[in-house]
C-alpha positions as CSV (number, residue, x, y, z in Angstrom):
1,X,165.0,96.2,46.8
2,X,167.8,98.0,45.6
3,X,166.8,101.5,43.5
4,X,167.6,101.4,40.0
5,X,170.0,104.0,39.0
6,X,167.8,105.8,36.2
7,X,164.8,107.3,38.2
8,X,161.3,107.7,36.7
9,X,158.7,110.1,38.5
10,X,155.8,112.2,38.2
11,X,155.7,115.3,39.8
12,X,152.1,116.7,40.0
13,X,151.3,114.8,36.4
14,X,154.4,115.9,34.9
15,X,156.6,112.8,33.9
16,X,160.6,113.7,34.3
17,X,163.4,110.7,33.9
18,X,166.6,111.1,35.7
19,X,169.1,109.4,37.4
20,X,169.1,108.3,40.9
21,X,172.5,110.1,41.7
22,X,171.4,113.8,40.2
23,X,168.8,113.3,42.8
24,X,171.1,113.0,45.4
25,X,173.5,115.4,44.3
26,X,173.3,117.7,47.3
27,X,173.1,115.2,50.1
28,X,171.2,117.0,53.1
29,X,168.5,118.2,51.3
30,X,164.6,116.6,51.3
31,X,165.1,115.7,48.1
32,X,167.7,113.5,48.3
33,X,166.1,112.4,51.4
34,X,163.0,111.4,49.6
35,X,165.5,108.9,47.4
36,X,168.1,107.7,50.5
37,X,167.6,104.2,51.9
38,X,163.9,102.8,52.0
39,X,162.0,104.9,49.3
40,X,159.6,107.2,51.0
41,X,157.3,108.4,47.8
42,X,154.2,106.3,46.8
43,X,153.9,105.0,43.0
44,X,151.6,105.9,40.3
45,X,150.0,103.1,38.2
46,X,152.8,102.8,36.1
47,X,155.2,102.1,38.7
48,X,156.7,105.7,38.7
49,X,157.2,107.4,42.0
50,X,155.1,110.0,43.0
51,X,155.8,113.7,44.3
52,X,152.8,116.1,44.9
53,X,154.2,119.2,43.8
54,X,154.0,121.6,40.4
55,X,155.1,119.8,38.0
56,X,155.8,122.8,35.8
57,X,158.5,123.9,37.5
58,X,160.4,120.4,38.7
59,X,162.5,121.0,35.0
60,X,164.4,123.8,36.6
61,X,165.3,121.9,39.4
62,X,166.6,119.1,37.6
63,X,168.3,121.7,35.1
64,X,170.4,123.0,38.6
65,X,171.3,119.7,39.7
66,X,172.1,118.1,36.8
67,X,174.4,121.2,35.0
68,X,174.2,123.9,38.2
69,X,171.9,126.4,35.7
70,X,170.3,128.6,37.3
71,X,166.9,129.6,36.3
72,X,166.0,133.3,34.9
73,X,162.6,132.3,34.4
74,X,159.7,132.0,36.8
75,X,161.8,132.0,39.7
76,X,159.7,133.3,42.2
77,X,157.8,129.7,41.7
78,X,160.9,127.8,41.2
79,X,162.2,129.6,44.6
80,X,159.0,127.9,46.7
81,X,160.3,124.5,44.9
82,X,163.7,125.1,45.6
83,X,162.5,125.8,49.3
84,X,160.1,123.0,49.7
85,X,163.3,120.2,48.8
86,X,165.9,122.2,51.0
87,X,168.1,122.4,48.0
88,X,170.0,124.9,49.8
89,X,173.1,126.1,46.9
90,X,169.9,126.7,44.9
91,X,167.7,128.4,47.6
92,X,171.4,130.6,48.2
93,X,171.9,131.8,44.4
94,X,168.5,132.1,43.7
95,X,168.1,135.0,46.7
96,X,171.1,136.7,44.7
97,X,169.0,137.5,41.9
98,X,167.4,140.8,41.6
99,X,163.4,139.5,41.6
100,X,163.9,137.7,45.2
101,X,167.0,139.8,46.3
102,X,164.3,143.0,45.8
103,X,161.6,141.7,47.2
104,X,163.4,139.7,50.1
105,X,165.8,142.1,51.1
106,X,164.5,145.5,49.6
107,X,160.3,145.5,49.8
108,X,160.2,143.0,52.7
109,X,162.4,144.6,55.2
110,X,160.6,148.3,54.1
111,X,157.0,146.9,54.9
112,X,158.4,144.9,57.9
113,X,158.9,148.7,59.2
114,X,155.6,149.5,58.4
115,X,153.5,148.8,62.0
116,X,150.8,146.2,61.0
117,X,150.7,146.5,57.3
118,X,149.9,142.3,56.6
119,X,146.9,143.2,60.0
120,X,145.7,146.0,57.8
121,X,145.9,144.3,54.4
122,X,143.6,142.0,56.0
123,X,141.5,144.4,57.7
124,X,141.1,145.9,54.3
125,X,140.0,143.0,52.5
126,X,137.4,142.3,55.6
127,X,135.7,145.9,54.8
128,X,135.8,145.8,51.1
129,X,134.0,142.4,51.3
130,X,131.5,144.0,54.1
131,X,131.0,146.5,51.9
132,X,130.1,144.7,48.4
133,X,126.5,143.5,48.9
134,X,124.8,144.5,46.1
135,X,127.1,146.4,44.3
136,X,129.6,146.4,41.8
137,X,132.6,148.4,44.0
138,X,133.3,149.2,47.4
139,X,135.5,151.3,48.7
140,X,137.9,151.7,51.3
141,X,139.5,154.8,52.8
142,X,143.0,154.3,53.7
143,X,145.2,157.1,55.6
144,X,149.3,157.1,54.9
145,X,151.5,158.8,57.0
146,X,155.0,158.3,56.7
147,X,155.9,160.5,60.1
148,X,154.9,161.0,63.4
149,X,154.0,165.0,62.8
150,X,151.9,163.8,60.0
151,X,150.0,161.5,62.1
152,X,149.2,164.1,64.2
153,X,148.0,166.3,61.3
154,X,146.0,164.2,60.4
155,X,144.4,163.2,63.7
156,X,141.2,165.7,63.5
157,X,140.4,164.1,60.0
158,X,140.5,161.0,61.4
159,X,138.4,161.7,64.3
160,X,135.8,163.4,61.6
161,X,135.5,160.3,59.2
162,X,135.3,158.3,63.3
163,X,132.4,160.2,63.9
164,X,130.9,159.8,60.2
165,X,131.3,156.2,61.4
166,X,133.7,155.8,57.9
167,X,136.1,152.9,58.1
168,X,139.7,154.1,58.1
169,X,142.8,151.5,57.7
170,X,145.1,153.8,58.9
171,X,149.3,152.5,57.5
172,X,152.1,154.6,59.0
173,X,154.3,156.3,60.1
174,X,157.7,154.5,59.6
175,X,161.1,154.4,59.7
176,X,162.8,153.9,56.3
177,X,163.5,155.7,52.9
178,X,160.1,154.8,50.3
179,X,157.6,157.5,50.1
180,X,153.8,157.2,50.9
181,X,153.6,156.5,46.7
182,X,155.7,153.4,47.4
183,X,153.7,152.3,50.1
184,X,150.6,152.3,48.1
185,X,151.9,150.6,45.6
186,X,152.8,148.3,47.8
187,X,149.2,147.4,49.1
188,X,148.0,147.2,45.6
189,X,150.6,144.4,45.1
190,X,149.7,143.3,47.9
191,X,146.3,142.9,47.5
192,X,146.5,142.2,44.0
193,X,148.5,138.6,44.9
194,X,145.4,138.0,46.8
195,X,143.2,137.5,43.5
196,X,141.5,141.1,44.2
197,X,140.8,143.8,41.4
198,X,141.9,147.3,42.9
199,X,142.5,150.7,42.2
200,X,143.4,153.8,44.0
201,X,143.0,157.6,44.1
202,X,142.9,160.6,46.7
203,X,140.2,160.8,48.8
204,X,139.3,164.4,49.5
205,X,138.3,164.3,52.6
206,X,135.3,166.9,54.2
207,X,135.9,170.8,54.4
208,X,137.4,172.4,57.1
209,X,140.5,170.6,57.1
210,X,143.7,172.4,57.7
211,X,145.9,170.5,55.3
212,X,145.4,169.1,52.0
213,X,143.6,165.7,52.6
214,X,144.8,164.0,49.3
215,X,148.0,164.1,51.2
216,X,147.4,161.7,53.3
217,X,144.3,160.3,52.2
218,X,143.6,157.6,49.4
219,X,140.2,155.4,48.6
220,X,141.0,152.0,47.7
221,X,138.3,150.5,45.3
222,X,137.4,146.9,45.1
223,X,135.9,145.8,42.0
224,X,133.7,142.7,41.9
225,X,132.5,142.3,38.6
């Protein structure tokens, strides 16, 4: 049977009414898809079509396709939506503005420099957890060099904490303009995004040292409860 031109649907339990052509407005993406020929979406009880997705944030895709507004709120979310139904004008303007321009174009491509960092994010996380048996915090020792003559400064220490049989994630060096501060913001974000409660400070490493090992050195701390 032939669609009816005003559209009823719940989207993850939130209940939106539209019209069948604002829905198709932008022809190749998945969302018109969903809508074009033979109806591809299951009903609800009440007869409305179905779509497993946030509901929360469906309004500001309708709000685009139905007067081209582009959100300024919660766009990070509404940026997975607009991904997930190929809405591509959307997906377009919403990587000009500055929260997915920055972290797209600006943090991204600085921590896709960084050798490993999502391997030691991980790696981090894995000790942390090792680590929290019984206890409140644990820590983990992370070592930051943004050069190659730092990483070789800061070779002995590492072979010291080795031999201490201390965990080291080691993040560096790299080839682009943040500093080790922005780096370590960075894995607290990072982190952070993973449901995880951390802080940081230097870690002043064992005597004997021939540089200043809060240079280089940071323990990451893992609260639990």
């Amino acid at each position: 049977p032939q669609l009816s031109p005003i559209v009823e649907l719940n989207v993850g339990g939130e209940l939106y009414t539209t019209t069948l052509s604002t829905l198709k407005k932008h022809p190749s993406s998945k969302l018109a898809e969903m809508f074009t020929g033979q109806p591809k979406l299951r009903r609800d009880s009440e007869g409305r079509f179905f779509i497993d997705r946030p509901g929360t944030y469906f309004k500001y895709i309708l709000e685009y396709l139905r007067s081209n507004q582009v959100p300024t709120q919660c766009v990070q979310d509404v940026y997975k939506e607009a991904l997930f139904y190929d809405i591509e004008p959307l997906i377009k303007q919403l990587e000009d503005s500055p929260q997915i321009f920055g972290e797209l174009v600006a943090r991204k491509q600085f921590l896709a420099r960084v050798p490993n960092y999502s391997e030691n994010i991980e790696l981090m996380i894995r000790i942390a957890r090792a680590e929290a048996v019984a206890s409140r915090c644990s820590g983990v020792i992370v070592c930051v060099v943004r050069t190659e003559e730092d990483a070789a400064r800061c070779q002995d220490a590492l072979n010291s904490l080795d031999m201490d049989k201390k965990s080291v994630v080691k993040f560096g060096p790299w080839k682009a303009a943040p500093s080790i501060s922005d780096l370590l913001d960075c894995i607290q974000m990072d982190v952070e995004a993973k449901g995880y409660k951390i802080s940081f400070q230097p870690h002043v490493a064992e005597k004997g040292f021939r540089f200043k090992s809060h240079d280089f050195f940071y323990k990451f701390l893992f609260t639990w409860w």
